[in-house]
N, C-alpha and C positions, 0 to 999 in steps of 0.2 A: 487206557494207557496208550500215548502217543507210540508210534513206531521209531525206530531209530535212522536217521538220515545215513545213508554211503555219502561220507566224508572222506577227506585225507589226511594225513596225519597234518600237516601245517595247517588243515583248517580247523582241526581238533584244539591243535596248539593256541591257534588265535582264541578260541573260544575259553579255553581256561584263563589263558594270561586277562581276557576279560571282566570274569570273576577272583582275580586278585593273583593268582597263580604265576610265580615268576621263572622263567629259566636259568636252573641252574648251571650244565653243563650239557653237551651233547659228546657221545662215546658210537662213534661209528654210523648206524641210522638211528639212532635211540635219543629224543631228548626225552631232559631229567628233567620236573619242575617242579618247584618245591611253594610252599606256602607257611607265611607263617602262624603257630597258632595247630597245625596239623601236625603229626607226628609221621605220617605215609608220603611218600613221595610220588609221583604219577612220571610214567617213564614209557615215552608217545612214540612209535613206530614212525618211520616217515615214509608209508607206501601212498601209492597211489588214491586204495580205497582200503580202510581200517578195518577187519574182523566184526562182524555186531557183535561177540561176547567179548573179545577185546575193549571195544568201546563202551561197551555195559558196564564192563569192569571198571573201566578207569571212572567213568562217570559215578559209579557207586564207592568207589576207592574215595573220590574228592569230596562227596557226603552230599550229592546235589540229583534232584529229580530229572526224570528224562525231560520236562515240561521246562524248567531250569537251564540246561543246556541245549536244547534245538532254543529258546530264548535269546539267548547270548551270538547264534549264529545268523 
């Protein structure tokens, strides 16, 4: 199992909207992105460098392997 990159949340973000993921709204630091066809919405921190269980989460939230998204990036 690949390890997970220290990303930041916009590079996070680029990497979903890649795999289809579109921004829905953002509420303070927080975007929302939503996808259609998914029922969960993925809702991106905009720090510097993202949590790895934060990012785990969101990555397994959007139904896609770590090998999957470090791909995208």
């Amino acid at each position: 199992m690949p390890r997970l990159p220290v990303i930041s949340g916009s590079e996070a973000v680029k990497a979903f909207q890649c795999a289809g993921w579109r921004v829905d709204r953002q509420r303070g630091s927080h975007i929302v992105l939503l996808k259609a066809g998914h029922i969960a919405s993925l809702s991106v921190p905009q720090h510097k460098e993202l949590a790895p269980g934060t990012l785990r989460s969101l990555v397994r939230t959007a139904e896609m392997s770590i090998e999957e998204f470090v791909g995208l990036l």
